[in-house]
C-alpha positions in Angstrom: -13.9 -23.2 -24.3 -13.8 -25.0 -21.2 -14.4 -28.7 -20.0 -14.6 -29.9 -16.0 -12.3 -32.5 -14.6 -12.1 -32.9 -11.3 -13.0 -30.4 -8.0 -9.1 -28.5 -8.6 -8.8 -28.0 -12.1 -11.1 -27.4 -15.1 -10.0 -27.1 -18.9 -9.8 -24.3 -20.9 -8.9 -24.3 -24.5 -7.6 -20.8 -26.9 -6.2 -20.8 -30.0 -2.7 -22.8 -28.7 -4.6 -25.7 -27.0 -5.9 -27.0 -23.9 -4.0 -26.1 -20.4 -5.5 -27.1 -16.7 -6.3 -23.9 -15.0 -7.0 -24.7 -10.9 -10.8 -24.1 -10.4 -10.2 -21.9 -7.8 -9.0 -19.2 -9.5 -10.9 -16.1 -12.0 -8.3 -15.7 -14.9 -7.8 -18.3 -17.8 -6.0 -19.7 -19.6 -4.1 -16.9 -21.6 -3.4 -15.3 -18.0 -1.5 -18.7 -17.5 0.5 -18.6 -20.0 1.6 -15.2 -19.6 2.3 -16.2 -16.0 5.0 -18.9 -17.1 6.2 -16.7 -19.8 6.8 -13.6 -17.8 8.0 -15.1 -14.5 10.5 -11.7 -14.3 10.4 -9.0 -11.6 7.4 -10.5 -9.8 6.1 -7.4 -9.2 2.4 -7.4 -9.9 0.2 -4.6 -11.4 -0.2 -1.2 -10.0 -3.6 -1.2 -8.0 -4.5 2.3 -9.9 -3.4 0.6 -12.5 -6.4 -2.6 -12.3 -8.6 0.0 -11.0 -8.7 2.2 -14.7 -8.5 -1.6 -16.7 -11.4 -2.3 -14.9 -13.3 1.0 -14.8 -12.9 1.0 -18.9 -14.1 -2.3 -18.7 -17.6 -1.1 -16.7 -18.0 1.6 -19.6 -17.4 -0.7 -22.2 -20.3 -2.8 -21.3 -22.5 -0.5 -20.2 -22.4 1.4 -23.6 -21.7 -2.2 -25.9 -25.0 -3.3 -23.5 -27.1 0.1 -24.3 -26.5 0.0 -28.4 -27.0 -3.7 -27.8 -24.1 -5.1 -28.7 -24.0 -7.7 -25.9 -27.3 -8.9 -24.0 -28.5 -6.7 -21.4 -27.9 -9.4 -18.9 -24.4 -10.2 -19.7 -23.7 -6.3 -20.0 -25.1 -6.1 -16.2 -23.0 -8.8 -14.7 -19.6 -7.7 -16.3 -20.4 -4.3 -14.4 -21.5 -5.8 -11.3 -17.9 -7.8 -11.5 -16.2 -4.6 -12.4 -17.7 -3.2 -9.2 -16.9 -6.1 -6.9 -13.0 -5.4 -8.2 -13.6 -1.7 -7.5 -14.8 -2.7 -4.5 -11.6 -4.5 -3.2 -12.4 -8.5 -4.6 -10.3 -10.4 -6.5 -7.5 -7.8 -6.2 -5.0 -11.2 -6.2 -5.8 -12.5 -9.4 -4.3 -9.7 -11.3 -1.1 -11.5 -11.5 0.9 -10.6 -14.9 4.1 -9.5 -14.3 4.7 -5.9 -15.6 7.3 -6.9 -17.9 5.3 -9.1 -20.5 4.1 -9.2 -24.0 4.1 -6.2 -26.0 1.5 -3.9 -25.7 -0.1 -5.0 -22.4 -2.2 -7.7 -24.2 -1.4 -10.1 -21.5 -2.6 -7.5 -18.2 -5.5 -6.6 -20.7 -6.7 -10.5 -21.0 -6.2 -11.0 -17.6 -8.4 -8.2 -16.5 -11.3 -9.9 -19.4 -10.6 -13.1 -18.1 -10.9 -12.2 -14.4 -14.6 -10.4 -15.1 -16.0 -13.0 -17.2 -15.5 -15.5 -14.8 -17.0 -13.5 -12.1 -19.8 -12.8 -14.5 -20.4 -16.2 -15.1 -20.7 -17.1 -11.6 -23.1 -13.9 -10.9 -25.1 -14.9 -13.8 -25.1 -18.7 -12.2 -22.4 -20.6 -14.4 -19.7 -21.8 -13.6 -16.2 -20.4 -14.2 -14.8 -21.3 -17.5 -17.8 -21.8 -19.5 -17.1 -19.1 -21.6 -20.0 -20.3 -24.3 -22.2 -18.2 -22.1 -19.8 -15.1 -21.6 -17.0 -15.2 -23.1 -13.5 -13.4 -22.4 -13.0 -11.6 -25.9 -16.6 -11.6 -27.4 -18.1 -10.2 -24.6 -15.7 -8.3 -22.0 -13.4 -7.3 -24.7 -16.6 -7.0 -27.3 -15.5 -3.6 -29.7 -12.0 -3.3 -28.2 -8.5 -4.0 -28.7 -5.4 -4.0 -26.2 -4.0 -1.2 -28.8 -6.7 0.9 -27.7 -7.7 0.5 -23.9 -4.1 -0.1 -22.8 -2.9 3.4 -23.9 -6.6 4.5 -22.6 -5.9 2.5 -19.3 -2.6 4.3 -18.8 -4.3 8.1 -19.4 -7.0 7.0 -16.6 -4.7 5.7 -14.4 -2.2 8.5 -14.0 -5.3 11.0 -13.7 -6.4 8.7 -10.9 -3.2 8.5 -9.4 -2.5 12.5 -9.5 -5.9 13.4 -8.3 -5.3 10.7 -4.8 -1.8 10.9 -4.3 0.2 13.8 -5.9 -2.3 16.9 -6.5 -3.2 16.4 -2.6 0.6 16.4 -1.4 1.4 19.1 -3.3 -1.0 21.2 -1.9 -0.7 20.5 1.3 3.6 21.4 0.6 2.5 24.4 -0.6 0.2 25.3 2.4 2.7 24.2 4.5 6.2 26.1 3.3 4.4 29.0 3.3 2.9 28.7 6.7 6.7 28.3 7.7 7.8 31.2 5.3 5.2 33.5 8.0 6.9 32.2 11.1 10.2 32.3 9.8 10.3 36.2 8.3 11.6 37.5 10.9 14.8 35.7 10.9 17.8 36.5 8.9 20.5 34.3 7.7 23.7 35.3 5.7 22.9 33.7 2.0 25.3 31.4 0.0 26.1 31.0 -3.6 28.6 28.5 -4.8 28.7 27.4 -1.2 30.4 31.3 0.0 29.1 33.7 1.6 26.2 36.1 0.1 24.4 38.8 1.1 21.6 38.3 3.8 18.4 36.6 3.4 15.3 36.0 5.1 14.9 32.4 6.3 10.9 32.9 5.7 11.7 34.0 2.1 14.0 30.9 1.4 10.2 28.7 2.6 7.8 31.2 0.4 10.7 30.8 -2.6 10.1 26.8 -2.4 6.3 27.3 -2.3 6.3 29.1 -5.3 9.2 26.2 -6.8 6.4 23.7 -6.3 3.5 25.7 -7.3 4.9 26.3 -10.6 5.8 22.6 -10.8 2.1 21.9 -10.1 1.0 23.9 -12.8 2.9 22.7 -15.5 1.5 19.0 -14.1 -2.0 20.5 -14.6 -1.4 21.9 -17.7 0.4 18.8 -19.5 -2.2 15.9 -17.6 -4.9 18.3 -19.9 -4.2 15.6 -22.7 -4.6 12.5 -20.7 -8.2 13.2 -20.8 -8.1 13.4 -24.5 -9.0 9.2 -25.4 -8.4 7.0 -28.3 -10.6 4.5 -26.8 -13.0 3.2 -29.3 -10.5 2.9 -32.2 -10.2 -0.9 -31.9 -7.2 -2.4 -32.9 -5.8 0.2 -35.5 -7.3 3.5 -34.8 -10.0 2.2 -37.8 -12.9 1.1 -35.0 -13.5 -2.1 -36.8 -16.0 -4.1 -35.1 -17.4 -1.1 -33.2 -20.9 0.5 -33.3 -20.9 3.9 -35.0 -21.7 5.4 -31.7 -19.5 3.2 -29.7 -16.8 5.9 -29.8 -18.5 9.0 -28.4 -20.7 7.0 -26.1 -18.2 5.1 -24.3 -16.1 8.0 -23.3 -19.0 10.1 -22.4 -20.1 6.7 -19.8 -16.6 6.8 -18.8 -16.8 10.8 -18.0 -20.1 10.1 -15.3 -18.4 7.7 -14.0 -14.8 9.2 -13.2 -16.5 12.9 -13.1 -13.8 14.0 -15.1 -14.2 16.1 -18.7 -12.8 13.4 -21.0 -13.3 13.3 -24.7 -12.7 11.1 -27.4 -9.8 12.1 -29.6 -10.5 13.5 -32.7 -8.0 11.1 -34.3 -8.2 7.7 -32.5 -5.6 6.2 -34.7 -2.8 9.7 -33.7 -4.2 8.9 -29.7 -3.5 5.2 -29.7 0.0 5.5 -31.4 2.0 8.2 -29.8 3.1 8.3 -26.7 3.7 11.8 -26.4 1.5 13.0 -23.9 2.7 10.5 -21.3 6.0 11.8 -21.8 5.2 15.5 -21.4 3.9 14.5 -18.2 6.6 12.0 -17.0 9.0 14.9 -18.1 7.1 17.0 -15.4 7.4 14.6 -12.9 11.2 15.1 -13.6 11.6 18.4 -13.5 9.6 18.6 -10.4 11.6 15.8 -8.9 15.2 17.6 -9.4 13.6 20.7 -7.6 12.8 17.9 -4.5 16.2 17.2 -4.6 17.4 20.9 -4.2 15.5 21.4 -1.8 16.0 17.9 0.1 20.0 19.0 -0.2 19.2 22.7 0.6 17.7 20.9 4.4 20.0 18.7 5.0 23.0 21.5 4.4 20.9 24.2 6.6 20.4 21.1 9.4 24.3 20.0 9.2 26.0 19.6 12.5 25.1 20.1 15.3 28.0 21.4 15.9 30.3 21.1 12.9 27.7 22.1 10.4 25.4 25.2 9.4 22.8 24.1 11.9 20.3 27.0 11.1 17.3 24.9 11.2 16.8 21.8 13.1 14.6 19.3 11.1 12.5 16.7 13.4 14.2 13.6 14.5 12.4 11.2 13.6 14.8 8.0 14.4 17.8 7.4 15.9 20.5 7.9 13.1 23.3 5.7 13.9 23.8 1.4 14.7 26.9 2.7 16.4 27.3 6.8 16.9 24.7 7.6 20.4 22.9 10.3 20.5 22.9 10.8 16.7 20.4 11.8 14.6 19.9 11.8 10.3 17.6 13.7 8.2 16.4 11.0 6.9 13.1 12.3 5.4 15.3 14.3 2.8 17.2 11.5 2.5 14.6 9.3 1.3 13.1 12.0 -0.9 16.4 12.3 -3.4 16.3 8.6 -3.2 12.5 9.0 -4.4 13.2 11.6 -7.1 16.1 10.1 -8.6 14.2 7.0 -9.0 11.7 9.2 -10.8 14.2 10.4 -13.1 15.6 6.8 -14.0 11.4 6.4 -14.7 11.3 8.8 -17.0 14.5 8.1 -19.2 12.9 4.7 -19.6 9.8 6.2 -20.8 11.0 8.3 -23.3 12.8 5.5 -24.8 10.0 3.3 -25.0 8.3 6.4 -26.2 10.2 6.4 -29.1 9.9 2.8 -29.7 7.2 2.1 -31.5 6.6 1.2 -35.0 3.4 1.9 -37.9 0.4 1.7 -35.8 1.0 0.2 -32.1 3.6 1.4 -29.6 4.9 -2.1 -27.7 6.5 -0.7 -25.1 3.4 0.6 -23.2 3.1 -1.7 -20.3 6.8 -0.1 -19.4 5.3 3.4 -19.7 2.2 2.6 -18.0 4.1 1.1 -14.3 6.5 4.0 -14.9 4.7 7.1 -15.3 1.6 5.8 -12.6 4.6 4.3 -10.6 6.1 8.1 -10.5 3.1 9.6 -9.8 2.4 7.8 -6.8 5.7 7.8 -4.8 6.5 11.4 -5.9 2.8 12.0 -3.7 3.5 9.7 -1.1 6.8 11.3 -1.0 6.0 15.1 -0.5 3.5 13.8 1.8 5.7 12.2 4.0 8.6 14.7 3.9 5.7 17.4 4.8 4.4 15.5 8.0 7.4 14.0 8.9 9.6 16.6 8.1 8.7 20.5 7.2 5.9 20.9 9.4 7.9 20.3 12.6 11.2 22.3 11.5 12.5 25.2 14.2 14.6 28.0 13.4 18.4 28.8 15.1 18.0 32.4 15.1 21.0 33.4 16.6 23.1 31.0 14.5 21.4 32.3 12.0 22.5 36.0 13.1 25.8 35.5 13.6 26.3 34.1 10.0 24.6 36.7 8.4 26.7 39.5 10.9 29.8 37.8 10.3 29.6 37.6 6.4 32.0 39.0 4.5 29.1 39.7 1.5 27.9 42.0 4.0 30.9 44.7 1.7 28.4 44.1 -1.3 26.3 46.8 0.2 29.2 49.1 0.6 29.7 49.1 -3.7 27.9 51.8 -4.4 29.0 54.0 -1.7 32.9 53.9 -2.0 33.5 51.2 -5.3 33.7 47.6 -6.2 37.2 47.8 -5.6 37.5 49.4 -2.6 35.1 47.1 -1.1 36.7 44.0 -2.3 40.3 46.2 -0.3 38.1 46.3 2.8 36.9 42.3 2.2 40.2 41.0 2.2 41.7 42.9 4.9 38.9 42.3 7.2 39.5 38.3 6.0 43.2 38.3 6.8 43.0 40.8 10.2 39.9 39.3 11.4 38.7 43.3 11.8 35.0 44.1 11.1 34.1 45.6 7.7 32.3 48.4 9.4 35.8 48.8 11.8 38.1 48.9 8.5 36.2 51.3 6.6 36.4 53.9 9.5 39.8 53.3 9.7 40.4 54.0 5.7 37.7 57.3 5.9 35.9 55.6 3.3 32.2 56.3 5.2 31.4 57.7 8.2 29.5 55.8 11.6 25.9 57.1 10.4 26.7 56.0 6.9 27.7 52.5 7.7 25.1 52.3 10.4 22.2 53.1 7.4 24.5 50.7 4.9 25.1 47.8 6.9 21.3 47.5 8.0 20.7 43.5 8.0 17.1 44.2 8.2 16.7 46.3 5.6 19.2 44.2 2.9 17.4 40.9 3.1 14.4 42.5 2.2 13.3 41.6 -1.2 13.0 44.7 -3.6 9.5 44.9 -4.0 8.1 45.0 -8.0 7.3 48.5 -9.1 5.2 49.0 -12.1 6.6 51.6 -14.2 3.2 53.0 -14.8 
């Protein structure tokens, strides 16, 4: 309920009391409250995150509006204020903090609060007079913050993979292996526990990351499968109390045409709404693909060390100057700023499997943690790989004849010799060549082990860092 005072405030009364709310702004009373309850992190809601509250809202009164739940009127002017929101208004008064009362029921009532004021002013009220749409009997009519906040969380992180990280990923992928062609040429001496190893191509180390992240975007697509699976229209306990009998099926199927995505209510609202599994399959995806990054952040930065007391076999793009004090000097900062990305993503997604874990009988109250987490991860993990592949891959050049030397001057290069005069032999020619400085190739003519043709064939850099191709045995 709500009663005018004065042109800055009006009065608006729940189930605690009455509070002043300034007339100015589209959330209530409850929204206040959480406000001075949860004055904590300040950071506000996820924008992807409002966006999926909002866009369950719009198929909850379109469907609660076609069974006729609701009038038809006050269906049409939630919607409309849904679509103002989706349409950029009223972004600020989604102000919860993230850390708040279990369960999200203090983001959800703000989002019900914020679109029933609207409505009220579309339909020609004024804000607050909740007699004529109300907050919970209308917005919220049929639903339950048990069962559109886990719902909100699913449509949020498909929403924030399909923008932001499906996108970068495949533009990665294009790109590492557009560098893998102009690199195969080029052959570097490879390392394992930071020695010397046999040669490698510097293309094949590229086309090996590409297929690193293409494998990490499969197992993305494969575990997001069950986001689309929804829970929504079990109400407060899974049971659907207070819902029409074909609220369930009709609101997800509204919700489908309107994302154009295949979702489907879950066969078992009351096993959808209470575990939190499928968020942490794919938060656990976001880790795995996140400690790959940070390989391959540390694999640049090594191969760009120097200039000229490093590896310096590829020069990434400056892209700043890299020192307050040192002219001249410049950082790799894009790979940098990408571990510092992906070990944020892992602290994410140790948080979210404990809150995972967390909850108890029928309702999980930890879900506002997992859904700024997991969307959270999402989005700088894309924003991320899109940076580091603008800012950072697309531009790298090779060192060929750094490259070169390393590989010609590798003592692995003996590897290729085992099978012609023995592992120990070889490992005899190794460390005499280490502690006279002689050539492998110089030593074993010296010893009779091979002759010039056969080391010339052996020792052929071109044709040891080629990868044995697959041969089926049929």
């Amino acid at each position: 309920m709500t009663e005018q005072t004065n042109s800055q405030f009006r009065i608006e009364t729940d189930s605690m009391g009455e509070r002043q709310i300034p007339s100015n702004v589209y959330y209530g009373i409850q929204t206040l409250r959480a406000i001075e309850n949860f004055a904590i992190s300040g950071i506000k809601p996820l924008p992807t995150y409002i966006d999926a509250g909002i866009l369950i809202k719009k198929a909850t009164a379109i469907t609660n509006g076609e069974l006729k739940c609701i009038p038809q009127d006050i269906s049409n002017a939630i919607v409309q204020a849904a679509d103002e929101v989706l349409g950029g208004k009223f972004r600020d008064q989604f102000v919860v903090d993230i850390y708040q009362a279990g369960a999200g029921t203090s983001h959800h009532m703000n989002i019900n609060e914020v679109l029933a004021n609207r409505g009220l002013e579309i339909l020609g009220f004024t804000k607050g007079e909740y007699k004529r749409l109300n907050p919970n009997d209308h917005v919220n009519y049929g639903q339950s913050t048990n069962d559109v906040i886990p719902t909100a969380i699913r449509i949020g992180g498909l929403l924030a993979l399909s923008k932001t990280l499906h996108p970068a990923l495949e533009n990665a992928i294009a790109t590492l292996e557009s560098k893998a062609e102009e690199f195969q040429e080029i052959i570097r001496s490879g390392r394992t526990h930071m020695q010397d190893a046999v040669p490698v191509r510097l293309g094949e180390n590229f086309r090996a990351w590409a297929q690193i992240i293409t494998e990490h975007q499969n197992r993305i697509y494969i575990a997001s499968g069950d986001l689309m699976v929804l829970g929504l229209g079990g109400s407060a306990t899974g049971t659907g109390l207070n819902t029409h009998p074909h609220y369930r099926a009709r609101v997800v199927e509204v919700l489908s045409e309107i994302l154009d995505m295949p979702l489907t209510p879950a066969s078992h609202p009351m096993a959808a709404m209470q575990s939190m599994g499928c968020f942490v399959n794919v938060s656990g995806c976001l880790r795995n693909l996140a400690q790959d990054l940070v390989k391959i952040s540390h694999d640049l930065r090594l191969m760009d060390s120097g200039p000229k007391t490093g590896l310096k076999e590829i020069q990434l793009p400056p892209v700043q100057p890299g020192s307050s004090i040192m002219p001249g000097k410049y950082n790799p900062v894009m790979a940098e700023m990408t571990s510092m990305v992906c070990f944020q993503v892992m602290g994410y997604d140790n948080a979210i499997v404990l809150a995972g874990q967390a909850g108890q009988l029928e309702l999980n109250v930890m879900m506002p943690l997992i859904a700024y987490n997991l969307i959270h991860s999402i989005e700088i993990l894309g924003n991320t790989i899109a940076s580091l592949t603008e800012r950072c891959i697309k531009n790298i050049s090779a060192m060929p004849q750094r490259c070169l030397e390393y590989a010609e001057g590798s003592l692995a290069l003996v590897t290729a010799l085992n099978t012609h005069i023995g592992y120990l032999n070889a490992a005899e020619v190794a460390k005499e060549s280490l502690s006279t400085g002689k050539s492998l190739r110089q030593i074993a003519l010296e010893k009779g082990l091979m002759s010039e043709a056969e080391l010339e064939k052996v020792l052929n850099l071109e044709k040891m860092s080629q990868i044995v191709p697959l041969v089926d045995r049929d």
